[in-house]
Legacy VTK file of the C-alpha trace (Angstrom):
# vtk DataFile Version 3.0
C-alpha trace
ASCII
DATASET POLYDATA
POINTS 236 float
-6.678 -26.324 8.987
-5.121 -23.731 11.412
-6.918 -20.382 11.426
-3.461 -18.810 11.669
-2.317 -20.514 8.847
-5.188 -19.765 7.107
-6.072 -16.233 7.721
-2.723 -14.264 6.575
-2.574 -16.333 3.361
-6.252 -15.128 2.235
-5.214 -11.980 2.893
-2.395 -12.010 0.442
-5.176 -12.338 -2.281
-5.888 -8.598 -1.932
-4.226 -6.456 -4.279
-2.860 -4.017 -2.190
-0.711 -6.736 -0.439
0.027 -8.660 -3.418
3.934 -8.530 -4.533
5.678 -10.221 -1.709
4.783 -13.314 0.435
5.168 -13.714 4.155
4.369 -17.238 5.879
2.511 -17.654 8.547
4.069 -16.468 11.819
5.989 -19.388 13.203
6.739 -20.630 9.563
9.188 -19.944 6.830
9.574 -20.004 3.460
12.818 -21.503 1.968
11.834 -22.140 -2.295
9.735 -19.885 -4.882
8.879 -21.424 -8.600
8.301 -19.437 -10.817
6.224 -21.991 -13.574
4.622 -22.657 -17.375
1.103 -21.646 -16.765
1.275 -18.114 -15.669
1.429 -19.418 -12.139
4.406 -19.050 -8.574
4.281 -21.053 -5.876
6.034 -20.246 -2.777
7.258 -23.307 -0.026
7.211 -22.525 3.218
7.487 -25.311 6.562
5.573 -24.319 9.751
7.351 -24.860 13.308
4.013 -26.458 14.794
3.798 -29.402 12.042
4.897 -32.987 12.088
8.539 -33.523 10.814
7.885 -33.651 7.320
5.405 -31.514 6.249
4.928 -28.851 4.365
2.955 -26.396 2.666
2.641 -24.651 -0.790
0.476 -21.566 -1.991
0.213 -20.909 -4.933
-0.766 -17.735 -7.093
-1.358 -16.646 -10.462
-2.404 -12.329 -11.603
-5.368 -12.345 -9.598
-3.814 -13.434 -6.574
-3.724 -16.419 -4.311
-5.738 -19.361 -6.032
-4.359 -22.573 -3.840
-2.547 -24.095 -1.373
-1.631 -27.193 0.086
0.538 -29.342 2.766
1.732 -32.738 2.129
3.826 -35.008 4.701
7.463 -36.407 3.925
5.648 -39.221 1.734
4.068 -36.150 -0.861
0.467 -37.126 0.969
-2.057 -34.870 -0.105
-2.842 -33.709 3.959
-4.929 -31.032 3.226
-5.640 -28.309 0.914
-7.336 -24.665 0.346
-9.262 -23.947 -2.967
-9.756 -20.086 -2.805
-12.320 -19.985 -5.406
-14.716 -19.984 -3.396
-12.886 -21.058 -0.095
-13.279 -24.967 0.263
-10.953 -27.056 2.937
-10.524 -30.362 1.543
-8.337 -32.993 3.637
-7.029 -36.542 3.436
-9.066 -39.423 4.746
-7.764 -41.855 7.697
-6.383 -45.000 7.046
-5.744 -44.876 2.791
-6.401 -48.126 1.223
-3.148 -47.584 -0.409
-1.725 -44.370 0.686
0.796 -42.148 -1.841
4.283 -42.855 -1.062
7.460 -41.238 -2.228
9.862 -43.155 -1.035
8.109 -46.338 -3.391
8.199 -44.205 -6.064
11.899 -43.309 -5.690
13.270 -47.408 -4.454
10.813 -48.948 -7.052
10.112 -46.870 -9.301
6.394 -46.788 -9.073
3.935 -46.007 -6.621
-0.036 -46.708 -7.076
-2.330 -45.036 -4.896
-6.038 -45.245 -3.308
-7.118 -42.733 -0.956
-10.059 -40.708 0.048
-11.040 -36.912 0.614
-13.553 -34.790 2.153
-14.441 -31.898 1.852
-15.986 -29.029 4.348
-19.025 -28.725 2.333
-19.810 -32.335 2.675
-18.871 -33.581 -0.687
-16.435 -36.436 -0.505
-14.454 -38.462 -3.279
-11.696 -41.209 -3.681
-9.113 -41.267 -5.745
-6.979 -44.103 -7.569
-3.900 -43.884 -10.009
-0.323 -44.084 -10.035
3.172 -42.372 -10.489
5.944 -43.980 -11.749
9.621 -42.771 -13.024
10.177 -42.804 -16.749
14.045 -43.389 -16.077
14.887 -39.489 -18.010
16.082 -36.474 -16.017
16.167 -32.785 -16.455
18.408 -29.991 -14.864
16.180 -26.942 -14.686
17.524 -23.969 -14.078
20.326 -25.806 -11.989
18.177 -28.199 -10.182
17.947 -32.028 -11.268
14.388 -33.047 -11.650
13.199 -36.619 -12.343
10.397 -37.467 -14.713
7.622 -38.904 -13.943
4.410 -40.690 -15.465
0.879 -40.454 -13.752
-2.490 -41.199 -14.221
-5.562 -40.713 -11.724
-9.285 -40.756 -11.988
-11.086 -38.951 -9.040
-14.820 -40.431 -8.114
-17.558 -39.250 -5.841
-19.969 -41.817 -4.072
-21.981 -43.184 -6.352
-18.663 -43.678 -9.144
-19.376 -40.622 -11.091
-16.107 -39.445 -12.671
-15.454 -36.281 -10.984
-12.036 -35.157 -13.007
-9.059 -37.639 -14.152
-5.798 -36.827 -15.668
-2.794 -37.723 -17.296
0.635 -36.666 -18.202
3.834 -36.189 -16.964
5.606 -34.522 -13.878
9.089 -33.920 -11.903
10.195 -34.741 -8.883
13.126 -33.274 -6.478
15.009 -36.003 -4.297
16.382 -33.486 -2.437
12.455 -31.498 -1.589
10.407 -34.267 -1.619
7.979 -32.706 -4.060
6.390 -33.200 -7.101
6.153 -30.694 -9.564
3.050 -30.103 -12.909
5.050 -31.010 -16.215
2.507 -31.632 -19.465
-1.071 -33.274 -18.699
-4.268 -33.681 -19.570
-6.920 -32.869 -17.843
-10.609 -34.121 -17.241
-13.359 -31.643 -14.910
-15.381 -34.769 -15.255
-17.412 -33.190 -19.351
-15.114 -36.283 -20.713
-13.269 -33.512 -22.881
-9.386 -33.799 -21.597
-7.834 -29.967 -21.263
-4.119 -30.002 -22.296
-1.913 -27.838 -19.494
1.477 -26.708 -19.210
2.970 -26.330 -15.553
6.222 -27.075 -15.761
8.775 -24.785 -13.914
11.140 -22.645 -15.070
13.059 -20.958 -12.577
13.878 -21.763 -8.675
14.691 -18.698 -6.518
16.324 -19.217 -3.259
16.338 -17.327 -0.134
18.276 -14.186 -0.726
17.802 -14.682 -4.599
15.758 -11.547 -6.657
12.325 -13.182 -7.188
12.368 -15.205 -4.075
9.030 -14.599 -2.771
7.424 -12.767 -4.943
3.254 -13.423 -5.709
3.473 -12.367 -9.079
3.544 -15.010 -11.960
6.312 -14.745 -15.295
5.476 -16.864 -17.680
2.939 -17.430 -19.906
0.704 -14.812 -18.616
-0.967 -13.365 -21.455
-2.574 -15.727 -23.038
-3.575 -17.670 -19.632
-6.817 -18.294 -18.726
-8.403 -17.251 -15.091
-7.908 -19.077 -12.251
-11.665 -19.370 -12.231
-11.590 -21.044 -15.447
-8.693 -23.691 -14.612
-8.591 -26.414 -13.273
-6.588 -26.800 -9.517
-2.755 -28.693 -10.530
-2.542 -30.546 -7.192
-0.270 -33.632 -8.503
-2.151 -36.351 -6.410
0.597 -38.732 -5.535
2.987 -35.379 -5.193
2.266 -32.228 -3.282
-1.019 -31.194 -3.764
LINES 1 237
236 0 1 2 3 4 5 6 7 8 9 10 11 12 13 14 15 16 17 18 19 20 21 22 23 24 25 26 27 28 29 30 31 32 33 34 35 36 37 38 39 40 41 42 43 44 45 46 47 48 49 50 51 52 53 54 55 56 57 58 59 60 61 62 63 64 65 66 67 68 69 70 71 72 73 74 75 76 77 78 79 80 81 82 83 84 85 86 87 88 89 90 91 92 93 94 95 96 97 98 99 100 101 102 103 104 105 106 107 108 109 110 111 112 113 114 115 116 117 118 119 120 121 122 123 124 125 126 127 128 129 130 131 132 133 134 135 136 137 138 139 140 141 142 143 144 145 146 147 148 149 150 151 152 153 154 155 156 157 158 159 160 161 162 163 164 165 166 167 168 169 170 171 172 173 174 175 176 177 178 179 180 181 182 183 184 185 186 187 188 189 190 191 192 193 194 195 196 197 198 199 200 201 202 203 204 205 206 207 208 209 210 211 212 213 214 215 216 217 218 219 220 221 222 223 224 225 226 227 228 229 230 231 232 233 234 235
C-alpha cells in the first residue's frame, strides 16, 4: 500500500472533513454509488498504477470504513479495513485466480486464491461467480446479475466467514457490485444484507463525491458491527 494513497483517505474519516471526497494526489475519481445498506462508495484510478486498476473507498455515517483496488480482471489486489486499520493483499501466483473476462465469455468463473494480512493472519479463499442470464437498468446503467458463493479459511481449515447471494456487474467498469447475500463471520449463523445500488452520480452530477450515505440509514447497523462487502471474485 502507498503511504500517499493511504494517508489522505484516513483522514477523510474525521468529521470535520467528511462531506466531500478528494483522491489521492495524482488520482481521480470518475463514479460515486450511492447504495442499499446505508453505505457510498466513491471510484477513483491513480496515475502511478498498472493499466487496469483501480480503487474504491467506501463510507457509511461514521465515516470511511473500507477500501480496496482490484486489477482489470476484478482481483482483489489489496485492501484497507479501517476498523482498526488492517492492510490485507492478494497472494502471488493464485491457484485459480478471479477473472472477469471468464465470467463475462463463459459465464462462470471459480476462484482459489490466498491473502495476508499485516498482522500476520493469513487465509484462502474458494468459490465462484457466475451470470444468472437476467439484467437490470439501475438508475440508467445496465447491470448484469450474478450468482456467488465463497467460503474463506485460515490455516488450519477453520471457516473464517462464507457467503452467498447475488450481485451486479458493469461491462463497461469492470466491477462488481453487493446485491442480496448472506453472510457468515465464521458463528455458522448466516446475516442477511442488502447492498445493492441505487443511484450512479457522474462527474459534474449533484452527489458526485459526496461521503455521506442515502439510503437505508436509520435503521443500519455500525460499521463496527457489519461485516466488510468486498465481493471476492469482484472489486473488493
Amino acid at each position: 500500500m502507498k503511504t500517499t494513497v493511504l494517508v489522505p483517505l484516513l483522514l477523510l474519516a474525521s468529521p470535520a472533513l467528511a462531506g466531500s471526497f478528494t483522491p489521492p494526489q495524482g488520482c481521480t475519481t470518475y463514479l460515486t454509488v450511492q447504495s442499499r445498506g446505508c453505505y457510498v462508495a466513491n471510484y477513483y484510478t491513480c496515475e502511478g498504477d498498472p493499466a487496469g486498476h483501480q480503487w474504491r473507498a467506501d463510507f457509511d455515517q461514521e465515516g470511511i470504513f473500507f477500501m480496496s483496488r482490484i486489477d482489470a480482471e476484478t482481483q482483489w489486489i489489496e485492501s484497507v479495513d479501517m476498523n482498526p486499520t488492517v492492510i490485507q493483499t492478494l497472494d502471488p501466483n493464485p491457484q485459480d485466480p478471479a477473472s472477469f473476462t471468464d465470467l463475462i465469455t463463459k459465464g462462470r468463473d471459480d476462484f482459489i486464491f490466498e491473502l495476508s494480512k499485516d498482522n500476520g493472519e493469513h487465509s484462502k479463499v474458494r468459490g465462484y461467480d457466475k451470470l444468472t442470464g437476467k439484467t437490470f437498468t439501475i438508475d440508467g446503467v445496465t447491470l448484469d446479475e450474478t450468482e456467488f458463493e465463497y467460503t474463506e479459511t485460515d490455516d488450519s481449515g477453520a471457516i473464517l466467514r462464507r457467503a452467498k447471494g447475488n450481485e451486479y456487474i458493469s461491462r463497461e467498469w469492470r466491477m462488481f457490485f453487493s446485491g442480496h447475500s448472506e453472510w457468515d463471520q465464521g458463528d455458522g449463523t448466516y446475516l442477511p444484507l442488502e447492498g445493492s445500488p441505487v443511484s450512479f452520480v457522474n462527474p459534474g452530477e449533484p452527489g458526485f463525491a459526496a461521503t455521506q450515505p442515502l439510503f437505508d440509514c436509520d435503521a443500519m447497523m455500525s460499521s463496527l458491527d457489519r461485516p466488510v462487502l468486498p465481493s471476492f471474485g469482484g472489486n473488493g
